[in-house]
N, CA, C, O and CB atoms as a CASP TS submission, in Angstrom:
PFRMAT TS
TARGET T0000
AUTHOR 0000-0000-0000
METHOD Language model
MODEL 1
PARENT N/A
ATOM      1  N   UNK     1      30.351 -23.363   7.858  1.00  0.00           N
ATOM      2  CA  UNK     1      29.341 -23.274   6.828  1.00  0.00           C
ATOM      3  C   UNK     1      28.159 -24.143   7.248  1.00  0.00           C
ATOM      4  O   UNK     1      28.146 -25.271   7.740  1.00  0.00           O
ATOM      5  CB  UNK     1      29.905 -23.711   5.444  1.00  0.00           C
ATOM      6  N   UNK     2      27.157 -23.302   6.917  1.00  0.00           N
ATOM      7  CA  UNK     2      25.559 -24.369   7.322  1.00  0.00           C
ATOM      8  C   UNK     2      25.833 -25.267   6.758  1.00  0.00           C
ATOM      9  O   UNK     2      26.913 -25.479   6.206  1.00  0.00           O
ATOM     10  CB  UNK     2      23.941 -24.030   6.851  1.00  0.00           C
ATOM     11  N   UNK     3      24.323 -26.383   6.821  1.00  0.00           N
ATOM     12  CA  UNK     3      24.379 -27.785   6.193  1.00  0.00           C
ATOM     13  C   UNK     3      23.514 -26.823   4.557  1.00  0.00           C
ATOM     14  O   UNK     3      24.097 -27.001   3.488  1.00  0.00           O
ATOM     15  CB  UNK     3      23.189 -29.471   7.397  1.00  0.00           C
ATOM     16  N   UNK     4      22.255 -25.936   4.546  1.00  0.00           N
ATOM     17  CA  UNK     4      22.181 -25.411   3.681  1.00  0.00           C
ATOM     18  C   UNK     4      23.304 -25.024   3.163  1.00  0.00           C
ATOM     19  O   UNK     4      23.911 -25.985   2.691  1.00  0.00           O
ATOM     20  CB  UNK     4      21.495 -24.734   3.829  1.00  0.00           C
ATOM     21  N   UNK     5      23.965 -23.816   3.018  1.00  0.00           N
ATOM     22  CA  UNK     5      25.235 -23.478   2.373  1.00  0.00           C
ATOM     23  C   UNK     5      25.696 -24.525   1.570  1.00  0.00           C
ATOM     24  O   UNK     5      25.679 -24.544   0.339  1.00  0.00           O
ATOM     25  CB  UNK     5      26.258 -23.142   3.307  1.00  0.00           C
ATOM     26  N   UNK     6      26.142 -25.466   2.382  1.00  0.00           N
ATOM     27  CA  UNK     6      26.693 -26.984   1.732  1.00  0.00           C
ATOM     28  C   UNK     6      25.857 -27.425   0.784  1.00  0.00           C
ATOM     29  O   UNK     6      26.398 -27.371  -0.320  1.00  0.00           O
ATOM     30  CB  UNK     6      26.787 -28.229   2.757  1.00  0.00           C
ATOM     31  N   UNK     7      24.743 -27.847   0.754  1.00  0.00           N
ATOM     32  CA  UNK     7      23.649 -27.554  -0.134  1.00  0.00           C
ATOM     33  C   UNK     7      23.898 -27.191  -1.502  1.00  0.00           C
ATOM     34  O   UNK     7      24.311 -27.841  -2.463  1.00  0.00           O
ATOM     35  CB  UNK     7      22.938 -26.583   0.376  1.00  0.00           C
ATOM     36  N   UNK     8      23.534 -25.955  -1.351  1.00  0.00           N
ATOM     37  CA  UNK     8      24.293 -25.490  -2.360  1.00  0.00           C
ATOM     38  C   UNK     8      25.242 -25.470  -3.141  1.00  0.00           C
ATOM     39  O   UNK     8      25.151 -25.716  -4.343  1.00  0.00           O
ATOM     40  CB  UNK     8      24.411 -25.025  -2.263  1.00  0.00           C
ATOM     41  N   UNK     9      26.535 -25.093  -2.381  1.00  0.00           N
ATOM     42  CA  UNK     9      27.599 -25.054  -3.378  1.00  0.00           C
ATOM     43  C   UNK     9      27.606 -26.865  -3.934  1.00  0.00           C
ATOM     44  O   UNK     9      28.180 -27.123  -4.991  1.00  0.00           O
ATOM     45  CB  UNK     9      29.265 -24.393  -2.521  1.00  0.00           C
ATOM     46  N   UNK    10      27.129 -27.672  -3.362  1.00  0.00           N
ATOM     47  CA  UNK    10      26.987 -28.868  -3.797  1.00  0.00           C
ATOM     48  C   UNK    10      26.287 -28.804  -5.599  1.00  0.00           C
ATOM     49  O   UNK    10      26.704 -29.160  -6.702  1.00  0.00           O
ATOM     50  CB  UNK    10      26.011 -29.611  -2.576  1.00  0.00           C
ATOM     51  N   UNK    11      25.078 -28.163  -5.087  1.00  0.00           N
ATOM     52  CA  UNK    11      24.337 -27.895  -6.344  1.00  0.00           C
ATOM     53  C   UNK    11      25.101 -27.047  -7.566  1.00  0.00           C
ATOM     54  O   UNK    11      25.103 -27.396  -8.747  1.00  0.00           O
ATOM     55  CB  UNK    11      23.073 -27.115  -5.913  1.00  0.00           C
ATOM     56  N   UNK    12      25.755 -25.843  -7.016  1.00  0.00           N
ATOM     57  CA  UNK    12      26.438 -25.462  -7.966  1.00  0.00           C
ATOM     58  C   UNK    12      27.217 -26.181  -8.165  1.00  0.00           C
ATOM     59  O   UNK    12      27.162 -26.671  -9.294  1.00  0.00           O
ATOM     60  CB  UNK    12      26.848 -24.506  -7.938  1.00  0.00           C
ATOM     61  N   UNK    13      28.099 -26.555  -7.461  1.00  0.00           N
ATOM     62  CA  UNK    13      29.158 -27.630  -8.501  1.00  0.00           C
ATOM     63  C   UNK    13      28.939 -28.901  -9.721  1.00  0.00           C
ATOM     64  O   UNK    13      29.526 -29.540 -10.595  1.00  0.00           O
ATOM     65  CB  UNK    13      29.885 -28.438  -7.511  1.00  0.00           C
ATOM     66  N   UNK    14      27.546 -28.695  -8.992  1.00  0.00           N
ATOM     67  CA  UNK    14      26.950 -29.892 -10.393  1.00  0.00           C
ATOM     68  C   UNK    14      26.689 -29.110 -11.559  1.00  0.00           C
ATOM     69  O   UNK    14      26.556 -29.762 -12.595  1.00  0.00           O
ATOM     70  CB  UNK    14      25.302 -30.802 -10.105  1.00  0.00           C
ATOM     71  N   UNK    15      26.576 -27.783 -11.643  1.00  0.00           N
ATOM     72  CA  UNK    15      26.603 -27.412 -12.974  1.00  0.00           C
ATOM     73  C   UNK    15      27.803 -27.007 -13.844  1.00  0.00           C
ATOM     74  O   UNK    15      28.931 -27.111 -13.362  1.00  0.00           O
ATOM     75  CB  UNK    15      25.844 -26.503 -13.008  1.00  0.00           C
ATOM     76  N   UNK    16      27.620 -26.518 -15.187  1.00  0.00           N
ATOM     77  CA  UNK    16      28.812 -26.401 -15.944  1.00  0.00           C
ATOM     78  C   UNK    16      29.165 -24.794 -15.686  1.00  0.00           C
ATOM     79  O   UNK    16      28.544 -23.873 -15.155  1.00  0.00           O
ATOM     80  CB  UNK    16      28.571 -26.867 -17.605  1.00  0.00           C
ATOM     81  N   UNK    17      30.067 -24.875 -16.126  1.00  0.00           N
ATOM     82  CA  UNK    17      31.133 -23.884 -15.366  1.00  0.00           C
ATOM     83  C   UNK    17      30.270 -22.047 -15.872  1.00  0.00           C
ATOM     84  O   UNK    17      30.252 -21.055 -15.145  1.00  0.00           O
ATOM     85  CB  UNK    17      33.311 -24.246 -16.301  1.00  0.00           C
ATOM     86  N   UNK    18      29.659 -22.168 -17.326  1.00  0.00           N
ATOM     87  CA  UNK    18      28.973 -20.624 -17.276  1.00  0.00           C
ATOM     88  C   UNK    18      27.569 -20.435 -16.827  1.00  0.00           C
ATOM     89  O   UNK    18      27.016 -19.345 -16.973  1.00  0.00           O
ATOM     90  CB  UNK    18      28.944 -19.988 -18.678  1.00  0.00           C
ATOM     91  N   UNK    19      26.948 -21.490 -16.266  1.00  0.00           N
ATOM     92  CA  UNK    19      25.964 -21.576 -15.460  1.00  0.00           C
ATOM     93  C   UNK    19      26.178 -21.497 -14.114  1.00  0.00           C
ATOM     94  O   UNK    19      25.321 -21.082 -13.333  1.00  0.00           O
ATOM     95  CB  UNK    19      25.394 -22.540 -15.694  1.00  0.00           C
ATOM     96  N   UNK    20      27.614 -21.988 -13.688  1.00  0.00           N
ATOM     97  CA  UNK    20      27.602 -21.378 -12.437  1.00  0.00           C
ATOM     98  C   UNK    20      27.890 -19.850 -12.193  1.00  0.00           C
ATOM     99  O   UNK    20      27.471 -19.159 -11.265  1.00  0.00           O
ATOM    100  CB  UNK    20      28.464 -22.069 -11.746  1.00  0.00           C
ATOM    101  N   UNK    21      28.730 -19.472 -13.273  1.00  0.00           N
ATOM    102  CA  UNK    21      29.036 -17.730 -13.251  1.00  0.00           C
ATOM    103  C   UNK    21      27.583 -16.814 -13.061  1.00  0.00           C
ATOM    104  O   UNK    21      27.074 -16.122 -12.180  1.00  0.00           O
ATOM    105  CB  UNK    21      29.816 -17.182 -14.980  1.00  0.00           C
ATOM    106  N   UNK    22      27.246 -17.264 -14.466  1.00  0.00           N
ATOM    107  CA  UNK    22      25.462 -16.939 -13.873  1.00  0.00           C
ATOM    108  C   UNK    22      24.994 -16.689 -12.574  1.00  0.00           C
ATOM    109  O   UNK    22      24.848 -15.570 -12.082  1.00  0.00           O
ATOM    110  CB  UNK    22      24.542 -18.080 -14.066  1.00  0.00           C
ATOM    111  N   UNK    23      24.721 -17.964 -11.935  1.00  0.00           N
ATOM    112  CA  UNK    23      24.117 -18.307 -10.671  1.00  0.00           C
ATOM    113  C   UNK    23      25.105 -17.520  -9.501  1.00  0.00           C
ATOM    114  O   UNK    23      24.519 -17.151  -8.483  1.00  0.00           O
ATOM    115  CB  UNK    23      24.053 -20.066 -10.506  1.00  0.00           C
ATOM    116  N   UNK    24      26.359 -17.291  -9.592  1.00  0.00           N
ATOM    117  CA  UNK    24      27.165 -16.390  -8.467  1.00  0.00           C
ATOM    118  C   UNK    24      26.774 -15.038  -8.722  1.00  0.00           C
ATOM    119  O   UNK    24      26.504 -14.221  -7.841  1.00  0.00           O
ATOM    120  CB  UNK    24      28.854 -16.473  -8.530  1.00  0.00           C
ATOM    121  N   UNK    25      26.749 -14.819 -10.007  1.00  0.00           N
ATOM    122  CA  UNK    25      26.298 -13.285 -10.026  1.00  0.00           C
ATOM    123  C   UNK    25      25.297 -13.036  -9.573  1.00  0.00           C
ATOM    124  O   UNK    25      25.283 -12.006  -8.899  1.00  0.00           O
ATOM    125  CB  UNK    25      26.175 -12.679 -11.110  1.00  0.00           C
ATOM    126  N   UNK    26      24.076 -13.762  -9.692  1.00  0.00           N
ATOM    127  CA  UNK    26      22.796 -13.629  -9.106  1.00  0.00           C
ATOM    128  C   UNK    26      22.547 -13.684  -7.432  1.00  0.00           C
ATOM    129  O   UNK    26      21.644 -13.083  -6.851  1.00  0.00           O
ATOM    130  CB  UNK    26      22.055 -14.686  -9.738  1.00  0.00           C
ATOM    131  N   UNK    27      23.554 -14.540  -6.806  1.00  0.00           N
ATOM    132  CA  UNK    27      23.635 -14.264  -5.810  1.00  0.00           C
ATOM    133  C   UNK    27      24.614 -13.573  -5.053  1.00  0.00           C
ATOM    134  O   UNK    27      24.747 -13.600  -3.829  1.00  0.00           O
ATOM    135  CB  UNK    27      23.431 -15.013  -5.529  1.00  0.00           C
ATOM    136  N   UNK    28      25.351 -12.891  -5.967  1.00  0.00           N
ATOM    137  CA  UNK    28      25.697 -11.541  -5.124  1.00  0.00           C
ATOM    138  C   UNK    28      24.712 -10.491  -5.297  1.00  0.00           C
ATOM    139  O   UNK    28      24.690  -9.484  -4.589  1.00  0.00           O
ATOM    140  CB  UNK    28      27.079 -10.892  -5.538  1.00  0.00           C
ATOM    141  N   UNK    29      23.984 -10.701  -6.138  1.00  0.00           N
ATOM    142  CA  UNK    29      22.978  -9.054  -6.117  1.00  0.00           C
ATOM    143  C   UNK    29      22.340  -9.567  -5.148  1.00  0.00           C
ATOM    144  O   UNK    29      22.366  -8.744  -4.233  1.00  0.00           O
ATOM    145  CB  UNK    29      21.815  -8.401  -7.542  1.00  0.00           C
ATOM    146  N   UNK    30      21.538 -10.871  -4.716  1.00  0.00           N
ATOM    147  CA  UNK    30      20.719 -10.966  -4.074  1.00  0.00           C
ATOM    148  C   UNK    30      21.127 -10.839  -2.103  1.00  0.00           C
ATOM    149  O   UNK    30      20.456 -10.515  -1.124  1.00  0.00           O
ATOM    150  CB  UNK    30      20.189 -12.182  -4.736  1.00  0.00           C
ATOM    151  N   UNK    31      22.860 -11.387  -2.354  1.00  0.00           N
ATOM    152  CA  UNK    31      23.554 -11.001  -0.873  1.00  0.00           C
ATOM    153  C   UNK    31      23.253  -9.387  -0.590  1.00  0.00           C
ATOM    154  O   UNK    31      22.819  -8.876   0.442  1.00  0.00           O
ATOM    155  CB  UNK    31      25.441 -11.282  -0.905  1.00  0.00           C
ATOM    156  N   UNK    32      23.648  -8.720  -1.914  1.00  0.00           N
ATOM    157  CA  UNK    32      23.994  -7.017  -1.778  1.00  0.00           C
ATOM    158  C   UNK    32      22.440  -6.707  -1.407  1.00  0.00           C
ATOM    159  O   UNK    32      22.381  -6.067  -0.357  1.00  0.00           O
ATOM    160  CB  UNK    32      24.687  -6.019  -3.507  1.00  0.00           C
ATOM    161  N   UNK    33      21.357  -6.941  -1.890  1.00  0.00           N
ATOM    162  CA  UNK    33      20.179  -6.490  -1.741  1.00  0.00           C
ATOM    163  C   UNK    33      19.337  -7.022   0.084  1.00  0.00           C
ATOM    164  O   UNK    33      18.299  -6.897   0.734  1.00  0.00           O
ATOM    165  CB  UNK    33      19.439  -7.125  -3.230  1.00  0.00           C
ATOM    166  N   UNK    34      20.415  -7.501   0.128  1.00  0.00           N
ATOM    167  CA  UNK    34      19.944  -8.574   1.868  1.00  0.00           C
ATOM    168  C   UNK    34      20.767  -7.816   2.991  1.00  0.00           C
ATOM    169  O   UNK    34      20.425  -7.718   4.169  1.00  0.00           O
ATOM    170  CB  UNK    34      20.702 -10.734   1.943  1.00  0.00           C
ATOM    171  N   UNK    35      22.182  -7.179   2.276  1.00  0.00           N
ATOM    172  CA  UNK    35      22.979  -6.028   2.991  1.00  0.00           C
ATOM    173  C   UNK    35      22.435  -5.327   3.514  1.00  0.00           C
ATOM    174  O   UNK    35      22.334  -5.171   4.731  1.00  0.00           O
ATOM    175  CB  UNK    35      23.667  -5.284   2.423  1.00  0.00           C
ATOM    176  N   UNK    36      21.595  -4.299   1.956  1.00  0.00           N
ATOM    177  CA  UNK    36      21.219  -2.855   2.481  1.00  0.00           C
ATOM    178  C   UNK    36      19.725  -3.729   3.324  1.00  0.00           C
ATOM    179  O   UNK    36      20.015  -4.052   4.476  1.00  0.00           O
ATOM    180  CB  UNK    36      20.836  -1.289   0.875  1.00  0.00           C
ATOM    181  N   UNK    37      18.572  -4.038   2.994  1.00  0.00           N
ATOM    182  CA  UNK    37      17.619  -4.707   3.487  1.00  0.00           C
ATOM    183  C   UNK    37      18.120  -4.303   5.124  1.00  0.00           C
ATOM    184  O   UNK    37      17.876  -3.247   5.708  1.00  0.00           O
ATOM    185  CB  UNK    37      17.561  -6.358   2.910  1.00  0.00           C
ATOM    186  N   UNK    38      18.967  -5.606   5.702  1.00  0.00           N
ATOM    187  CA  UNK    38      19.581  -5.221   7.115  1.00  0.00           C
ATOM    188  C   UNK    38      20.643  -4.369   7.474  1.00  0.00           C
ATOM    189  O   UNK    38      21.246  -4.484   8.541  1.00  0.00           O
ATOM    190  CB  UNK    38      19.976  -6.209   7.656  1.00  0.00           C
ATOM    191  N   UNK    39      20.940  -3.358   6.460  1.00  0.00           N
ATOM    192  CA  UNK    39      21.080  -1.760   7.094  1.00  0.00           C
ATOM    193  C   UNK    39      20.328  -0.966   6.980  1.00  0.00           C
ATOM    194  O   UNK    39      20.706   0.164   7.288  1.00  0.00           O
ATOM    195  CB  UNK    39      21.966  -1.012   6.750  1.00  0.00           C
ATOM    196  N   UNK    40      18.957  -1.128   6.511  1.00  0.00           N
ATOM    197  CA  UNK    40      17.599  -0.284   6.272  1.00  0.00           C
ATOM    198  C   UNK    40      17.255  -0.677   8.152  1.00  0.00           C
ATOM    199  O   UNK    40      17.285   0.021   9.165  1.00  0.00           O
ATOM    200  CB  UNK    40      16.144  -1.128   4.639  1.00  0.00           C
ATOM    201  N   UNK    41      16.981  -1.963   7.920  1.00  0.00           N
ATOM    202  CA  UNK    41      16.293  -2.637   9.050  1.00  0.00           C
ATOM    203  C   UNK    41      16.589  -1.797  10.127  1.00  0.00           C
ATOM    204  O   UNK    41      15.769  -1.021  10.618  1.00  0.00           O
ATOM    205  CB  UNK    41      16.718  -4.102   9.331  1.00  0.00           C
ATOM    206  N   UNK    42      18.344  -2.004  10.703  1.00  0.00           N
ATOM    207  CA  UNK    42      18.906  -1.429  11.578  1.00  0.00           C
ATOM    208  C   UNK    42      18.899   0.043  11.616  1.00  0.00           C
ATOM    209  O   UNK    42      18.914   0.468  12.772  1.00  0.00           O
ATOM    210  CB  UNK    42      19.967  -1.882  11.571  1.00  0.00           C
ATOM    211  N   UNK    43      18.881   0.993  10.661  1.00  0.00           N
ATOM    212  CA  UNK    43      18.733   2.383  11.273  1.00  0.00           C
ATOM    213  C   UNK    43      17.700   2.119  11.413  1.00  0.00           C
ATOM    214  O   UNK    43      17.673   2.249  12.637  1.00  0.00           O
ATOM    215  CB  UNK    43      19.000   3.673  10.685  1.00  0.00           C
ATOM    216  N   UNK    44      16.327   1.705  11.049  1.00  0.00           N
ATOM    217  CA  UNK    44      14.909   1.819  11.657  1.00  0.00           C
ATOM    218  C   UNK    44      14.937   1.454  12.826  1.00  0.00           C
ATOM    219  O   UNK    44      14.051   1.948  13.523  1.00  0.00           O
ATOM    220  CB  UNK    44      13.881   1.104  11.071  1.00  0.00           C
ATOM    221  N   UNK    45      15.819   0.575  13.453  1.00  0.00           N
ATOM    222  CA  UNK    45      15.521   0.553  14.777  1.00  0.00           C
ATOM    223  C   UNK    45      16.010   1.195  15.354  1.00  0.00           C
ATOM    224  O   UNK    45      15.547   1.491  16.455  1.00  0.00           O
ATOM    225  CB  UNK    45      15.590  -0.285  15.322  1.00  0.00           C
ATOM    226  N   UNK    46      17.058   1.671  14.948  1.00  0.00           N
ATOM    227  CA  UNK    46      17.523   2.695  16.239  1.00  0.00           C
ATOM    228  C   UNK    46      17.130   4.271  16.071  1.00  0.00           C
ATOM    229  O   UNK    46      17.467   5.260  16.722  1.00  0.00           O
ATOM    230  CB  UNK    46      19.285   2.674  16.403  1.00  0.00           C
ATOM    231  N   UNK    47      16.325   4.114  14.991  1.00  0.00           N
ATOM    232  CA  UNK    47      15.419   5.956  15.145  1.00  0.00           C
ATOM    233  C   UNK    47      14.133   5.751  15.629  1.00  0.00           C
ATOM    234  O   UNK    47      13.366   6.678  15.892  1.00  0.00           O
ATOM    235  CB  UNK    47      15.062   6.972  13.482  1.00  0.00           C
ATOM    236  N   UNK    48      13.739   4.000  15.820  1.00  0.00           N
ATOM    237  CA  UNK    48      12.033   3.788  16.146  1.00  0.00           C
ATOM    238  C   UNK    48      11.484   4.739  17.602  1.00  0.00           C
ATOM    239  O   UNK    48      10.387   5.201  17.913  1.00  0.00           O
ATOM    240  CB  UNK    48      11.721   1.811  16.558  1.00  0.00           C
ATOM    241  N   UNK    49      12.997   4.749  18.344  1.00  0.00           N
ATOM    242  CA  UNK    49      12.175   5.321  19.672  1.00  0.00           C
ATOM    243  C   UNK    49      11.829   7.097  18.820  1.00  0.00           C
ATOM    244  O   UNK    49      10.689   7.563  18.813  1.00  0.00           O
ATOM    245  CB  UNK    49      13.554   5.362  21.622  1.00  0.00           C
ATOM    246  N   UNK    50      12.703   7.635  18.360  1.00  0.00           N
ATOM    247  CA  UNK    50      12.511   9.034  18.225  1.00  0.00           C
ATOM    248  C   UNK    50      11.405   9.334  17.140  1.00  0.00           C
ATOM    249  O   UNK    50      10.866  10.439  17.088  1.00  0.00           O
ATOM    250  CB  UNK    50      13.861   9.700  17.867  1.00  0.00           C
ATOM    251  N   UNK    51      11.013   8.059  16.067  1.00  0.00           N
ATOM    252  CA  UNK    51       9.742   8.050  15.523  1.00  0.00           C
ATOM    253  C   UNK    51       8.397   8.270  15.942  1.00  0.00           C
ATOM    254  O   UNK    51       7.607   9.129  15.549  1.00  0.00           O
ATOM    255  CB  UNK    51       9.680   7.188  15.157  1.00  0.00           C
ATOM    256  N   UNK    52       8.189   7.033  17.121  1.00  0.00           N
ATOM    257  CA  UNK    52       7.543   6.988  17.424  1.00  0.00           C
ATOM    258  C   UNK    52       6.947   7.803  18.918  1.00  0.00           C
ATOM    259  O   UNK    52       5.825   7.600  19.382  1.00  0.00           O
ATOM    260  CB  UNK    52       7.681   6.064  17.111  1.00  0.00           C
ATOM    261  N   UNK    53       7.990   8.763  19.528  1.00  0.00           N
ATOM    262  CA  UNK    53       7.958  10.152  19.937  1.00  0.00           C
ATOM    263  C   UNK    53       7.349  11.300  19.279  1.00  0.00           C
ATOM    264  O   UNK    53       6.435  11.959  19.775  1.00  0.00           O
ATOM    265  CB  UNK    53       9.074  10.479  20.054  1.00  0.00           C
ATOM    266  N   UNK    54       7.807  11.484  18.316  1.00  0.00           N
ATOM    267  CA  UNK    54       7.354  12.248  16.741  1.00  0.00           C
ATOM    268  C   UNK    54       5.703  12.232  16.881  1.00  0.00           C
ATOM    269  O   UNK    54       5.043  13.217  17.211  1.00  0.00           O
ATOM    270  CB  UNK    54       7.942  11.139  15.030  1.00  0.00           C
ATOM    271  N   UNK    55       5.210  11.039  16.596  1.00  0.00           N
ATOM    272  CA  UNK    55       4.085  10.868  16.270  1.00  0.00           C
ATOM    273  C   UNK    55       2.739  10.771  17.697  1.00  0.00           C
ATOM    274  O   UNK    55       1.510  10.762  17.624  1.00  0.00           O
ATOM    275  CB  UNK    55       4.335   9.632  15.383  1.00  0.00           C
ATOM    276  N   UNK    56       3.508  10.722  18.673  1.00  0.00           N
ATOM    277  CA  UNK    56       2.734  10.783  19.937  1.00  0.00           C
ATOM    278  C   UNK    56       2.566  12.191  20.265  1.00  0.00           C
ATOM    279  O   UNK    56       1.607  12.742  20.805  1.00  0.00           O
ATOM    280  CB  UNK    56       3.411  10.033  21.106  1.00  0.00           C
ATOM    281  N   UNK    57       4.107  12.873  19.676  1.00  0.00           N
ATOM    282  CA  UNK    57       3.775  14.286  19.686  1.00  0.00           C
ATOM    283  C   UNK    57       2.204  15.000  18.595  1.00  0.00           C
ATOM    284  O   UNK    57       1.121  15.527  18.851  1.00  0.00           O
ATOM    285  CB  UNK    57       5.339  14.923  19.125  1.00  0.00           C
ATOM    286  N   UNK    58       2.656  14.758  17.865  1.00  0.00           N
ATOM    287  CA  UNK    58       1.539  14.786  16.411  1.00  0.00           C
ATOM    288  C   UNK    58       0.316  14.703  17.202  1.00  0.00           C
ATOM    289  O   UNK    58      -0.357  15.567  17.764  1.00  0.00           O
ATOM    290  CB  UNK    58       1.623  13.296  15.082  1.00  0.00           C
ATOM    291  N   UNK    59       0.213  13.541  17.108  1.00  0.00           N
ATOM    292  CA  UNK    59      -1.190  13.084  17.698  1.00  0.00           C
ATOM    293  C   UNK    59      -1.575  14.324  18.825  1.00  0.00           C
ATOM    294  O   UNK    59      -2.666  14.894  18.846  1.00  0.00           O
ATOM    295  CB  UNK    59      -1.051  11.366  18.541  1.00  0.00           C
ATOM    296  N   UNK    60      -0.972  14.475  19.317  1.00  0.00           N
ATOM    297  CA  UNK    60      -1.308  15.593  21.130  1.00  0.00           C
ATOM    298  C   UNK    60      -1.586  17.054  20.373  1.00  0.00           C
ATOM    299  O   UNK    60      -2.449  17.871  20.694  1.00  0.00           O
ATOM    300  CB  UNK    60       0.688  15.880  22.674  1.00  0.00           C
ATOM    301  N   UNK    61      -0.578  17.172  19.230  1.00  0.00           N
ATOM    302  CA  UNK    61      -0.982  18.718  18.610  1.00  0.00           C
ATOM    303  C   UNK    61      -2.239  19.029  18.035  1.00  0.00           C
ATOM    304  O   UNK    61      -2.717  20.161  17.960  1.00  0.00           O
ATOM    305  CB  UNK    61      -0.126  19.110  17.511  1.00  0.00           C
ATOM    306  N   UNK    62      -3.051  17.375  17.402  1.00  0.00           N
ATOM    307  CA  UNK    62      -4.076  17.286  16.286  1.00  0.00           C
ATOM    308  C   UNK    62      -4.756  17.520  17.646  1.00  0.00           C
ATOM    309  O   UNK    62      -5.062  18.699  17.823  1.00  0.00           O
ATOM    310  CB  UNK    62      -4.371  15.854  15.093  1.00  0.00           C
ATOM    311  N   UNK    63      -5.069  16.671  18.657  1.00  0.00           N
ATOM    312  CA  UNK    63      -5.910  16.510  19.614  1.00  0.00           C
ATOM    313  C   UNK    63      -6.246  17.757  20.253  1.00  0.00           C
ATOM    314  O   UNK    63      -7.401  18.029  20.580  1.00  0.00           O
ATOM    315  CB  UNK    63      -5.450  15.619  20.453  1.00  0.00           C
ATOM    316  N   UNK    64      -5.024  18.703  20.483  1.00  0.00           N
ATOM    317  CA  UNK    64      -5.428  19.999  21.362  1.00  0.00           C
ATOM    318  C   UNK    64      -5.326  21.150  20.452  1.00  0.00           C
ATOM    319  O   UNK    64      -5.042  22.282  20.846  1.00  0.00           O
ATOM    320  CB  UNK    64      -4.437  20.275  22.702  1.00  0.00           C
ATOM    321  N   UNK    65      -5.630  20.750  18.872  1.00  0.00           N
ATOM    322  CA  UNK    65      -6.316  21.968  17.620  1.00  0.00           C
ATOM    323  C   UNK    65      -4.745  22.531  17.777  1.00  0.00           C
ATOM    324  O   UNK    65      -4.746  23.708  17.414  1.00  0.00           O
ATOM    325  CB  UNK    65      -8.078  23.439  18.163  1.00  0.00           C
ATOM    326  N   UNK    66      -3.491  22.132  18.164  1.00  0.00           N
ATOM    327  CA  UNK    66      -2.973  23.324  17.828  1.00  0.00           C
ATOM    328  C   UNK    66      -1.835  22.571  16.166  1.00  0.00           C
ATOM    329  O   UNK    66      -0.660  22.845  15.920  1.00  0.00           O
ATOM    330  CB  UNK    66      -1.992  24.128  19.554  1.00  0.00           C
ATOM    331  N   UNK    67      -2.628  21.782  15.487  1.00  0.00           N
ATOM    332  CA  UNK    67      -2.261  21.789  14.083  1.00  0.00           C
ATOM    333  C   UNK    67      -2.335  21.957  13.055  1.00  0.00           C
ATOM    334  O   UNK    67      -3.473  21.511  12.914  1.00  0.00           O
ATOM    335  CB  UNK    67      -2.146  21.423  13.806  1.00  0.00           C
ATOM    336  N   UNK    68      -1.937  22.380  11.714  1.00  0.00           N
ATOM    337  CA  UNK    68      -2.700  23.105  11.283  1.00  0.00           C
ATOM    338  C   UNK    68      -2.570  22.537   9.589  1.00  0.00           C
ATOM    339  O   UNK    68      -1.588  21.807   9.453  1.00  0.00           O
ATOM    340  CB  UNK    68      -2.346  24.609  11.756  1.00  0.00           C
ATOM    341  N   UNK    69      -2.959  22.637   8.969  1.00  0.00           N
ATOM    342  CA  UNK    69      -3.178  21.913   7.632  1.00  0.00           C
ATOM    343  C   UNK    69      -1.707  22.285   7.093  1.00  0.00           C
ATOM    344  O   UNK    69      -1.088  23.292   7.437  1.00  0.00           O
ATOM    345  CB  UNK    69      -4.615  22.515   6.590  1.00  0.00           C
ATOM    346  N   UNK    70      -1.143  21.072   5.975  1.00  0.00           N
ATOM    347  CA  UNK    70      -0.447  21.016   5.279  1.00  0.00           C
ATOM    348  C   UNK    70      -0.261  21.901   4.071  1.00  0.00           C
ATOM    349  O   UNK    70      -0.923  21.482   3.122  1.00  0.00           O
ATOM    350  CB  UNK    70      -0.549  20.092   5.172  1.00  0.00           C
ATOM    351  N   UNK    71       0.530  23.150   3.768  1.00  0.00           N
ATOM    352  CA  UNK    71       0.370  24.127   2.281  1.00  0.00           C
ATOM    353  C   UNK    71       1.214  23.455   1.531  1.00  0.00           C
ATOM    354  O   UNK    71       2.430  23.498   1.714  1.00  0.00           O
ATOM    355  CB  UNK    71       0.832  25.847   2.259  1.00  0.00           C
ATOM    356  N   UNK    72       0.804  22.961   0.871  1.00  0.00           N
ATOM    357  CA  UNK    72       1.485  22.138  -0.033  1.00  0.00           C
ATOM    358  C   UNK    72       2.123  22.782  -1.251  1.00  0.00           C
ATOM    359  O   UNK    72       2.865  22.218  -2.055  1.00  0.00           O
ATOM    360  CB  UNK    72       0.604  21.174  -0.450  1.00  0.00           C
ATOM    361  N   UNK    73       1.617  24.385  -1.272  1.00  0.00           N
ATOM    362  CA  UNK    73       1.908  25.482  -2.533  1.00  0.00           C
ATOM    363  C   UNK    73       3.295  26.043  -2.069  1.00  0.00           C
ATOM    364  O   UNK    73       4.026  26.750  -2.764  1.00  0.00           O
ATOM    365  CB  UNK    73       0.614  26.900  -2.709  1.00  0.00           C
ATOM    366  N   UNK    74       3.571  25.589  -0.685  1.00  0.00           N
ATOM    367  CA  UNK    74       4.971  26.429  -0.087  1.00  0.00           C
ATOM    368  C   UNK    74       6.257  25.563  -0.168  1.00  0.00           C
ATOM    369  O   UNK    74       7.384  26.056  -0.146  1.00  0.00           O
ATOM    370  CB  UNK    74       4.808  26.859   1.632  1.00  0.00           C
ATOM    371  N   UNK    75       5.980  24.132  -0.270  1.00  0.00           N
ATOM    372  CA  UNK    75       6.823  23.500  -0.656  1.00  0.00           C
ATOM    373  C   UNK    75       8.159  23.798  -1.890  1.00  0.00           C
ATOM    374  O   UNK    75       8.980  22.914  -2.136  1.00  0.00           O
ATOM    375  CB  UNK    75       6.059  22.674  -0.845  1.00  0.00           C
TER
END
């Protein structure tokens, strides 16, 4: 455990017992929300090369006219 970590649960233990329930719940949403965060992160990196392929393509289609406007009525 870090010296932060320690920290902490230091701090929580100084409070009374439904203030700490509180404060754990809050930081499990905030662990769960730090989860997905770095499983967002990670598929972005591993689709960045085929993204940013994508868009070099794009760019070459706009450049040599062969693209053509968005119909947004066909959606």
């Amino acid at each position: 455990m870090t010296k932060a970590a320690e920290t902490v649960l230091k701090m929580l233990e100084s409070l009374p017992g439904e203030v700490q329930d509180r404060v754990v719940e809050h930081l499990r949403e905030l662990i769960e929300d730090l989860r997905d965060e770095t499983k967002w992160d990670e598929l972005f990196e591993r689709q960045k090369a085929g993204l940013v392929k994508a868009a070099r393509k794009a760019r070459q289609e706009v450049g040599a006219g062969k693209a053509e406007d968005m119909d947004y009525t066909k959606l």
